[in-house]
ChimeraX commands (.cxc) that place a marker at each C-alpha (Angstrom):
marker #1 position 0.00,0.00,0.00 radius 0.5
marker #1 position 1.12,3.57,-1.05 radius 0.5
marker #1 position 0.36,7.00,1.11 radius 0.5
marker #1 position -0.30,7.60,4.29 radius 0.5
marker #1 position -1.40,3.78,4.68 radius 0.5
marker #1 position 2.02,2.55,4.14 radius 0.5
marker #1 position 3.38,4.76,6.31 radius 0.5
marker #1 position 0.84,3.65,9.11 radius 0.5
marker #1 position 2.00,-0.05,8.41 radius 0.5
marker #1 position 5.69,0.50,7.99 radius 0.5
marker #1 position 5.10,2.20,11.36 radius 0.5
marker #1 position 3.37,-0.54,12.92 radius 0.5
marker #1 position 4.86,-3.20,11.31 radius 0.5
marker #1 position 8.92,-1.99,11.07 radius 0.5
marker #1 position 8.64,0.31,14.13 radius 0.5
marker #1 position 11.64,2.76,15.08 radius 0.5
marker #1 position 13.38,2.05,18.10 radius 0.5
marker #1 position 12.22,4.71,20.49 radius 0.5
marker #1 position 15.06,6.80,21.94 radius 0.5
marker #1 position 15.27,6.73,25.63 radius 0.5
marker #1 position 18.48,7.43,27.61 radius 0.5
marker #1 position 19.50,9.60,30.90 radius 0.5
marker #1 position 22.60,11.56,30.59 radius 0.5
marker #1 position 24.10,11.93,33.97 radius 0.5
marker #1 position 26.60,15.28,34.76 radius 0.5
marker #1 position 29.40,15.68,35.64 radius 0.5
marker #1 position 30.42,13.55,32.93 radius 0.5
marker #1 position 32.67,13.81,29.32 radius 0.5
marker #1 position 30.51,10.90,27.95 radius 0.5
marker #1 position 27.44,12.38,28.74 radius 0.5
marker #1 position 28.38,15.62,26.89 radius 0.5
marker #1 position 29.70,13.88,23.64 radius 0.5
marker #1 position 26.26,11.81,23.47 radius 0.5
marker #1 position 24.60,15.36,24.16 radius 0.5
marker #1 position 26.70,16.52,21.23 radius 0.5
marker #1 position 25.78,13.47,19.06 radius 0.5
marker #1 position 22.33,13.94,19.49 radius 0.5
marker #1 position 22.74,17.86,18.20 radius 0.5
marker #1 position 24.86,16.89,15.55 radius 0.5
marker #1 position 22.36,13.72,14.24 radius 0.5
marker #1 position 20.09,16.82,13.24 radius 0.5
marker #1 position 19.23,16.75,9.69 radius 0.5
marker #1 position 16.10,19.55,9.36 radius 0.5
marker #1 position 15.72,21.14,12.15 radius 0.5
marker #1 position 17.11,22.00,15.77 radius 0.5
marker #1 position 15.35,24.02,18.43 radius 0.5
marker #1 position 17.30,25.01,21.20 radius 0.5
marker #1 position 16.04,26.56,24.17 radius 0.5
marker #1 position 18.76,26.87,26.73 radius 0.5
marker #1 position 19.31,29.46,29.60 radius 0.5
marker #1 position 23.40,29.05,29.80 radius 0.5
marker #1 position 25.29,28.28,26.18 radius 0.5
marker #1 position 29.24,28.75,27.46 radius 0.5
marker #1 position 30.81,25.39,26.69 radius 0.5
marker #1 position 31.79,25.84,22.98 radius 0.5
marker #1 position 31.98,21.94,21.83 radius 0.5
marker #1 position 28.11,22.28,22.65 radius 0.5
marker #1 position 27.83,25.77,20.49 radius 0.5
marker #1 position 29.88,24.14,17.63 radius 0.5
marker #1 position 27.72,21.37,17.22 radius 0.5
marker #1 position 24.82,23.68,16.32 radius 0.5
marker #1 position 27.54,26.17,14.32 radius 0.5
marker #1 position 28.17,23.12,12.17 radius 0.5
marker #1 position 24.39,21.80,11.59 radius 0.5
marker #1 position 23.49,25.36,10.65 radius 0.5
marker #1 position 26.89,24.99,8.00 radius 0.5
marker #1 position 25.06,22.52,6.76 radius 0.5
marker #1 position 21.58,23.61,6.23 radius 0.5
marker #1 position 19.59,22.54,9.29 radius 0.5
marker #1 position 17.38,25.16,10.29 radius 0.5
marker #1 position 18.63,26.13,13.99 radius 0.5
marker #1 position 16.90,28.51,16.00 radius 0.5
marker #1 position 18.29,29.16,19.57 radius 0.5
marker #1 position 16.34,31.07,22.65 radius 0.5
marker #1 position 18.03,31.61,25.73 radius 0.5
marker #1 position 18.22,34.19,28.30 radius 0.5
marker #1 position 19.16,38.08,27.80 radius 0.5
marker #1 position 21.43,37.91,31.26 radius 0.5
marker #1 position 23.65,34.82,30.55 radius 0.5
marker #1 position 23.98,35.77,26.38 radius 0.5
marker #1 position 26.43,38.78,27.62 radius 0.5
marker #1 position 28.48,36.20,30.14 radius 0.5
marker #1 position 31.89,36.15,29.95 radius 0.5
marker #1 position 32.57,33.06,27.72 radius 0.5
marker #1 position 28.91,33.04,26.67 radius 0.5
marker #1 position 28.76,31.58,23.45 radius 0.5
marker #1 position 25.64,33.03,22.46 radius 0.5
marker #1 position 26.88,36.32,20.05 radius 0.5
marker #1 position 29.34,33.86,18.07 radius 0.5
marker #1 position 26.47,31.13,17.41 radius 0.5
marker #1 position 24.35,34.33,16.16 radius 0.5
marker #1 position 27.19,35.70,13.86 radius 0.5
marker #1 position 27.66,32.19,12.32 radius 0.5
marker #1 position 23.91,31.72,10.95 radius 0.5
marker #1 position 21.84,30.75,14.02 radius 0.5
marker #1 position 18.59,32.70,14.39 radius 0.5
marker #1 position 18.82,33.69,17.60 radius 0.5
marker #1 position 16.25,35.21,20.36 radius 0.5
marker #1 position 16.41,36.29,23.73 radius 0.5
marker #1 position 14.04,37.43,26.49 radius 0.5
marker #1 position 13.17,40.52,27.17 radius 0.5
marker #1 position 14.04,42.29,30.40 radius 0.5
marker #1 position 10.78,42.18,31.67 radius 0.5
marker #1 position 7.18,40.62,31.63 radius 0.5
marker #1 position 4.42,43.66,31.56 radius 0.5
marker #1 position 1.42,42.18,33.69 radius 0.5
marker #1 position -1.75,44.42,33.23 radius 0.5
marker #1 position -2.00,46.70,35.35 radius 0.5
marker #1 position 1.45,45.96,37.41 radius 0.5
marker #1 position 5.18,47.10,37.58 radius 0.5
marker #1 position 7.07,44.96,35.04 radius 0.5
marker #1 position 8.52,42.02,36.41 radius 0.5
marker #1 position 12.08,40.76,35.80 radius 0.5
marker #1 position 12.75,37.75,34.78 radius 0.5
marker #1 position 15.02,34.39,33.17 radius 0.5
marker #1 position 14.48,32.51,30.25 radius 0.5
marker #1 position 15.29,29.37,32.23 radius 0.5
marker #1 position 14.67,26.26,30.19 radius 0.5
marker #1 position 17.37,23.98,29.06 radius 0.5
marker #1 position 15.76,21.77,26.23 radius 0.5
marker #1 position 16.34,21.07,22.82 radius 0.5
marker #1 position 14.48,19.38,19.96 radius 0.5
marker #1 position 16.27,17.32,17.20 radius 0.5
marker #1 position 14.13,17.00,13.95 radius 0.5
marker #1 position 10.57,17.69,15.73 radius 0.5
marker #1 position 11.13,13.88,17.04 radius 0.5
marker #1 position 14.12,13.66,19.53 radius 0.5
marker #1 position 13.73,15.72,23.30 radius 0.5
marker #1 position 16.88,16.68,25.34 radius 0.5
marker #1 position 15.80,18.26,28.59 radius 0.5
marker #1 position 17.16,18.42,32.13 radius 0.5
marker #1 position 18.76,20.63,34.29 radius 0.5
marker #1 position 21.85,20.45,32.43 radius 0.5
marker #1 position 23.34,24.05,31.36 radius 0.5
marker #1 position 25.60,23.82,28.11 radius 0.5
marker #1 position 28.38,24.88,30.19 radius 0.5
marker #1 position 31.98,23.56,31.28 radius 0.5
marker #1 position 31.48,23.69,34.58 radius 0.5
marker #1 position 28.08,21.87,33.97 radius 0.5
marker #1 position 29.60,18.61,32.28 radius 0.5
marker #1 position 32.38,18.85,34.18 radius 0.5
marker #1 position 32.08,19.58,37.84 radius 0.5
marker #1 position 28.03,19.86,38.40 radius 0.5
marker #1 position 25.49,17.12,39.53 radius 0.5
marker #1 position 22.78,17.71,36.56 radius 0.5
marker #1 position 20.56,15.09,34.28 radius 0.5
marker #1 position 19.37,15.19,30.68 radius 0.5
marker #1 position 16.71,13.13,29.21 radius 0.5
marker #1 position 16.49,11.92,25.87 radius 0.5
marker #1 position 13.17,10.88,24.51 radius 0.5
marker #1 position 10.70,9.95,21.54 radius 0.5
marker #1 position 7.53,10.10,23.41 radius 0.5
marker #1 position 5.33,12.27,21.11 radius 0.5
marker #1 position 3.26,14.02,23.94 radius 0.5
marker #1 position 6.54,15.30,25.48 radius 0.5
marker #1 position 7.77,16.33,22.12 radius 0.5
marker #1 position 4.46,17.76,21.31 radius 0.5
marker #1 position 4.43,19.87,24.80 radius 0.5
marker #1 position 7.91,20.98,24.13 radius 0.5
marker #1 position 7.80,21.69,20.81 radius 0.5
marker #1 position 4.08,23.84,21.37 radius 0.5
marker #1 position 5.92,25.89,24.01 radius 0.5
marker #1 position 8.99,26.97,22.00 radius 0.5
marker #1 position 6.40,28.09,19.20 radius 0.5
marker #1 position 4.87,30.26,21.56 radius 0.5
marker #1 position 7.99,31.82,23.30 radius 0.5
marker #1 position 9.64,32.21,19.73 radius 0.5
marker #1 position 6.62,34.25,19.19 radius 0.5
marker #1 position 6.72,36.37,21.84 radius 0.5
marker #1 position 10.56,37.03,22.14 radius 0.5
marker #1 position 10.46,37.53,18.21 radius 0.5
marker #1 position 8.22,40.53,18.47 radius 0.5
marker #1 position 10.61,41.96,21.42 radius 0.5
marker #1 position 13.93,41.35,20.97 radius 0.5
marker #1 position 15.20,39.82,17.73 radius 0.5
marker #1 position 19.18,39.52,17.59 radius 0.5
marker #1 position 20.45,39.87,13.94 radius 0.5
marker #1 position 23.95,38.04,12.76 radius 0.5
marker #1 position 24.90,41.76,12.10 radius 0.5
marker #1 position 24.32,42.49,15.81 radius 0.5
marker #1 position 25.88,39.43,17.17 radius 0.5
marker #1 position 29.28,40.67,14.80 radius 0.5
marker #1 position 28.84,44.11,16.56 radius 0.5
marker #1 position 28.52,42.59,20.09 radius 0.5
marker #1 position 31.36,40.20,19.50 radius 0.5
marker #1 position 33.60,43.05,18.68 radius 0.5
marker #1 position 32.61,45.19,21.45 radius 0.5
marker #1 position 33.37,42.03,24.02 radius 0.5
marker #1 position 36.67,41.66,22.39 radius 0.5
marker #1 position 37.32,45.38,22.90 radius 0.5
marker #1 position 36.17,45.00,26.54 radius 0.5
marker #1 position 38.56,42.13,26.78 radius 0.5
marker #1 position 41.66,43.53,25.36 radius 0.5
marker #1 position 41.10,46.45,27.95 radius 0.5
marker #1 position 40.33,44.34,30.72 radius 0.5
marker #1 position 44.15,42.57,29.77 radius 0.5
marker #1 position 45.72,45.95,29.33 radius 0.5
marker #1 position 44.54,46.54,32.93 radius 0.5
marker #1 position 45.28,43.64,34.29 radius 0.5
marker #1 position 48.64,43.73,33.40 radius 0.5
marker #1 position 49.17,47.30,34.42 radius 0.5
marker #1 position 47.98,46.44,38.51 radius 0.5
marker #1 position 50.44,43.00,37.73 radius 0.5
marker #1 position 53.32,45.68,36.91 radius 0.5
marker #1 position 51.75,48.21,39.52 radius 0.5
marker #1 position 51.76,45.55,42.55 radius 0.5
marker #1 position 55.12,44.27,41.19 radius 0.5
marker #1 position 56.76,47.46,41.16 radius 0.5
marker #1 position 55.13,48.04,45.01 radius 0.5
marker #1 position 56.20,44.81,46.57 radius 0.5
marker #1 position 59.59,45.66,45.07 radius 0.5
marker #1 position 59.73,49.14,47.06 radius 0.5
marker #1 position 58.41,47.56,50.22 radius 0.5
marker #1 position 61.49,44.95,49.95 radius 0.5
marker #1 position 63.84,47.24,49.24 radius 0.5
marker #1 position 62.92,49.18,52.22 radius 0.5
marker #1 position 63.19,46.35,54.56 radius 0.5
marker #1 position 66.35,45.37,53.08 radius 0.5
marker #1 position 67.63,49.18,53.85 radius 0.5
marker #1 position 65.93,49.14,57.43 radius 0.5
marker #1 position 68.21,45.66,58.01 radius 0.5
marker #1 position 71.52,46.34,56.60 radius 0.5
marker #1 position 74.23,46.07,58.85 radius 0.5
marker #1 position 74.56,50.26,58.47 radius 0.5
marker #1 position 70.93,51.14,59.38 radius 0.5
marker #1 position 70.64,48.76,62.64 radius 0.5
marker #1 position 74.15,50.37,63.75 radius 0.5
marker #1 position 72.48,54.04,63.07 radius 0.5
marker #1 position 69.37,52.93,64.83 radius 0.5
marker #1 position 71.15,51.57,67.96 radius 0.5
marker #1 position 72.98,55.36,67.98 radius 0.5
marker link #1:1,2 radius 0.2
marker link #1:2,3 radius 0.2
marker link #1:3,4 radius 0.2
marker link #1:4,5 radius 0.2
marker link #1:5,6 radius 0.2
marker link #1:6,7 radius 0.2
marker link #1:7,8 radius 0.2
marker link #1:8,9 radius 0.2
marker link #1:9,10 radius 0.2
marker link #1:10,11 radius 0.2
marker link #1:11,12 radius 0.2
marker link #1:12,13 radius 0.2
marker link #1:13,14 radius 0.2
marker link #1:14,15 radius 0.2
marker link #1:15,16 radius 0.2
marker link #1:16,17 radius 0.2
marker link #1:17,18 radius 0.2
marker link #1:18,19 radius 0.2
marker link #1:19,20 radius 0.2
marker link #1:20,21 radius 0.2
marker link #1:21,22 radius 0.2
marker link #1:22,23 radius 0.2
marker link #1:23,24 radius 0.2
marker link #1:24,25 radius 0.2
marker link #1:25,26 radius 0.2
marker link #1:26,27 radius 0.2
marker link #1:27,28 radius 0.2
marker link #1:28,29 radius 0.2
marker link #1:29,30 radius 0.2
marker link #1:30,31 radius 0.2
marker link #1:31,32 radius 0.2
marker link #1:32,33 radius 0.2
marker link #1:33,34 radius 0.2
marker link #1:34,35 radius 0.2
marker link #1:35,36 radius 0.2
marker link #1:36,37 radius 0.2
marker link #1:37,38 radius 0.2
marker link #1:38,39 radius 0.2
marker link #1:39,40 radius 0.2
marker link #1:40,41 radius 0.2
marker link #1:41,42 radius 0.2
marker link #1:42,43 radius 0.2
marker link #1:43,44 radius 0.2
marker link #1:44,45 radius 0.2
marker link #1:45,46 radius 0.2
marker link #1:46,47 radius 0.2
marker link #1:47,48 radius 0.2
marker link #1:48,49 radius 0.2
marker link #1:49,50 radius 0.2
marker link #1:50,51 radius 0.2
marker link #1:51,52 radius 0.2
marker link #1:52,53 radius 0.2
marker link #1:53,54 radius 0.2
marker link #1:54,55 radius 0.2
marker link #1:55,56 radius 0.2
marker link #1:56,57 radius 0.2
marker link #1:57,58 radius 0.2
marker link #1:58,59 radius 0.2
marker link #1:59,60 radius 0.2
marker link #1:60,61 radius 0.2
marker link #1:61,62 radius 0.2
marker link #1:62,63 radius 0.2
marker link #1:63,64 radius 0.2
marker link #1:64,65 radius 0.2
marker link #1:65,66 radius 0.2
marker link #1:66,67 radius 0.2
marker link #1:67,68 radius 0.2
marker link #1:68,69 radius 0.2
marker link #1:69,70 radius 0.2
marker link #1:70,71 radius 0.2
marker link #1:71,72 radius 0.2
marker link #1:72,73 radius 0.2
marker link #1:73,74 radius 0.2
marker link #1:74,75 radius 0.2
marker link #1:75,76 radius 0.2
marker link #1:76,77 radius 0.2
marker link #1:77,78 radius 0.2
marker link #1:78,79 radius 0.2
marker link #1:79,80 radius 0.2
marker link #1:80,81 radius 0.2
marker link #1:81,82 radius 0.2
marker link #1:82,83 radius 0.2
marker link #1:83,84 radius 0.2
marker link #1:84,85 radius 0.2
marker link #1:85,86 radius 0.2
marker link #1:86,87 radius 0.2
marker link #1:87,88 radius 0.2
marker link #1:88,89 radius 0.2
marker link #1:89,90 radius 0.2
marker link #1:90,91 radius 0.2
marker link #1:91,92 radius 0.2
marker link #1:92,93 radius 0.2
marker link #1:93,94 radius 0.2
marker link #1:94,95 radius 0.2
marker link #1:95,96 radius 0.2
marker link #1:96,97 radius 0.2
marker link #1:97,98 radius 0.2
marker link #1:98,99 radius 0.2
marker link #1:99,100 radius 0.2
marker link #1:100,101 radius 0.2
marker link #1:101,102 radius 0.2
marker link #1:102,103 radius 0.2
marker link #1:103,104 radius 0.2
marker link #1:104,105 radius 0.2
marker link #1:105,106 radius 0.2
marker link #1:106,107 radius 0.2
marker link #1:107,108 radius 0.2
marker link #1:108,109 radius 0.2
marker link #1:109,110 radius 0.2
marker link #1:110,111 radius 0.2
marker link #1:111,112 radius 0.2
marker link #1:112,113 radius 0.2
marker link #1:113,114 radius 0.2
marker link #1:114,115 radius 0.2
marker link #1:115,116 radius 0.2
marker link #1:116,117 radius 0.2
marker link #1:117,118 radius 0.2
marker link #1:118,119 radius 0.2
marker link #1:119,120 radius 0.2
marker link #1:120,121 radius 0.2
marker link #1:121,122 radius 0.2
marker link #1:122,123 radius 0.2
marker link #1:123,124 radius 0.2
marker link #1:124,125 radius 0.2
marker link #1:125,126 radius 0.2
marker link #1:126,127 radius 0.2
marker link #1:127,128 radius 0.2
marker link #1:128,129 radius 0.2
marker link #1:129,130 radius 0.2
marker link #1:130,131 radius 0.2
marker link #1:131,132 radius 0.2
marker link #1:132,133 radius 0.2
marker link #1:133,134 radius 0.2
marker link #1:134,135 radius 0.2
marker link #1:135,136 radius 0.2
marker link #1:136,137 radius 0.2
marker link #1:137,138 radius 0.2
marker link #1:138,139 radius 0.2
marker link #1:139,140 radius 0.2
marker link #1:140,141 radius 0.2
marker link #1:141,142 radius 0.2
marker link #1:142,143 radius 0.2
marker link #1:143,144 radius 0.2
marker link #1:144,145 radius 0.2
marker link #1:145,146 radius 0.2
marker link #1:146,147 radius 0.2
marker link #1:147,148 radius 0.2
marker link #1:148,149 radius 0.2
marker link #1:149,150 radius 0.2
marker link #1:150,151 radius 0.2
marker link #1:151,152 radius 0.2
marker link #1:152,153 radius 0.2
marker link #1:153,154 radius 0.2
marker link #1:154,155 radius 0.2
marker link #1:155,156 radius 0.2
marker link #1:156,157 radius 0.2
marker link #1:157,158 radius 0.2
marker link #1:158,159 radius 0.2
marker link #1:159,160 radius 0.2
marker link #1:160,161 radius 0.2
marker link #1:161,162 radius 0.2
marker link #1:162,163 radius 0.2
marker link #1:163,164 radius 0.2
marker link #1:164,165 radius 0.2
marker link #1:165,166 radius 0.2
marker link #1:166,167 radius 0.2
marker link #1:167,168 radius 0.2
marker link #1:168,169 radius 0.2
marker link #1:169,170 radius 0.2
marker link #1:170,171 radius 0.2
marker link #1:171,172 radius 0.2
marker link #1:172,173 radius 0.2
marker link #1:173,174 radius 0.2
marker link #1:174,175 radius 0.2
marker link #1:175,176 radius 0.2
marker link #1:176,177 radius 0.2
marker link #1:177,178 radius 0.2
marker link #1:178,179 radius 0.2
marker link #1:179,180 radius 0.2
marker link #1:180,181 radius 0.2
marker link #1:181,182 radius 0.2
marker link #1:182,183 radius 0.2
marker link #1:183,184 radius 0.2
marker link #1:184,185 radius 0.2
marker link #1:185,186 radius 0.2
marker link #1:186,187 radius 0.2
marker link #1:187,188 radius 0.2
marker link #1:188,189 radius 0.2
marker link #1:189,190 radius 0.2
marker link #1:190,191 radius 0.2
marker link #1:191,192 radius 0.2
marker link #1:192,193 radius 0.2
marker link #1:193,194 radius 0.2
marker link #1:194,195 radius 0.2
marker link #1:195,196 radius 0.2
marker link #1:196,197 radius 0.2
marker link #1:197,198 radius 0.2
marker link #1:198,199 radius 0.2
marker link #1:199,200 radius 0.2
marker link #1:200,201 radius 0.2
marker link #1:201,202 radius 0.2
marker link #1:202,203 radius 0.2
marker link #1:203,204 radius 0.2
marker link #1:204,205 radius 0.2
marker link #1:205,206 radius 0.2
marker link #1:206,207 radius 0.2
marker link #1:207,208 radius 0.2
marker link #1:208,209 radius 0.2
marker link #1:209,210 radius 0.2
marker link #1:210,211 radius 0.2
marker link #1:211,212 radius 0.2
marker link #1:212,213 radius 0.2
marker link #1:213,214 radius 0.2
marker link #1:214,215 radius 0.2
marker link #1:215,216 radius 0.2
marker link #1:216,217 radius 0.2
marker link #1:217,218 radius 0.2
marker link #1:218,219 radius 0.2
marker link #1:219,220 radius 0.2
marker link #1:220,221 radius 0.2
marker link #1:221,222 radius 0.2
marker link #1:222,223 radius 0.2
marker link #1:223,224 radius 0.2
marker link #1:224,225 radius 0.2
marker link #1:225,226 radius 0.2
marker link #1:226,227 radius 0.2
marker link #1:227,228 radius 0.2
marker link #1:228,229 radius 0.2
marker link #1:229,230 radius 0.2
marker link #1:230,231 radius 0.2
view
């Protein structure tokens, strides 16, 4: 049978293996099966993720946006301008990016801050990754934190229905162009090299201050200061 009726019975008949795993943190294996679920993505990738730091994670979607998966990444307006956030690059190299807004306006109330803090993903509209689990270093490497993978349609369905809707919203509010993500990246570079220069000065600054402080002590106890101080 042809159509939708062979589908049904290649479904039925020839079923998929459903994927189920737990990925437990702090672990390396954990985060290369993490990445080898991003990087099995073929059409699309929706990412919604409050921390994006570690950058074997961000290169995994860098590289399925390379190759013409449709990526779209939300995460959280705080946390995109992180040191070592990984956000602005991801944006720069193709993937449509949003963030949240600073606020949520309730009618007839102050505004409200608040986090974009999910951490899921969804590989080809089929394939869940949710948890706790941050895309950071210190999250595969050092923090207690789980990620489940899954097939079960209603959880994809819930997922995927809520990323529509927050995509929506944080579309109309704050969209981040690849031409803004170059401008940021620049500016945090800038920031950096300053933040070096700096550095280095109060290295040279303390330096040059212990170096007085010794050299007074060593003048205080040569052999001609103790005799002038005993008179």
């Amino acid at each position: 049978a042809g159509g939708l009726v062979g589908v049904v019975e290649e479904e039925l008949l020839q079923p998929r293996p459903l994927a189920h795993e737990v990925l437990l943190f702090p672990s390396d294996e954990a985060r290369q099966k993490l990445c080898s679920w991003i990087g099995s993505a073929t059409t699309t990738l929706e990412c919604c993720v409050f921390v994006i730091s570690d950058a074997r994670v961000a290169a995994e979607l860098k590289e399925a946006a390379a190759r013409g998966v449709a990526v779209r990444l939300i995460t959280d307006d705080k946390t995109a301008l992180d040191g070592g956030s990984q956000v602005f690059g991801m944006a720069s190299a193709g993937v449509e990016t949003l963030v949240d807004p600073d606020y949520e306006l309730k009618s007839g109330a102050a505004p409200v801050p608040r986090h974009m803090h999910h951490k899921y993903a969804i590989v080809d509209g089929r394939v869940l990754l949710c948890g706790s689990y941050n895309w950071s270093y210190s999250a595969s490497a050092r923090n207690n934190e789980n990620c489940v993978v899954t097939e079960d349609v209603y959880l994809v369905a819930k997922y995927s229905a809520e990323f529509e809707r927050l995509w929506r919203e944080f579309k109309a509010a704050a969209p981040l162009s690849q031409q803004q993500a170059a401008i940021r990246i620049q500016q945090i570079e800038r920031g950096n090299r300053e933040r070096r220069r700096f550095a280095a000065m109060a290295r040279s600054h303390r330096a040059a201050n212990v170096f007085d402080v010794a050299r007074s002590a060593m003048d205080i106890a040569s052999p001609g200061n103790r005799k002038r101080g005993r008179g």
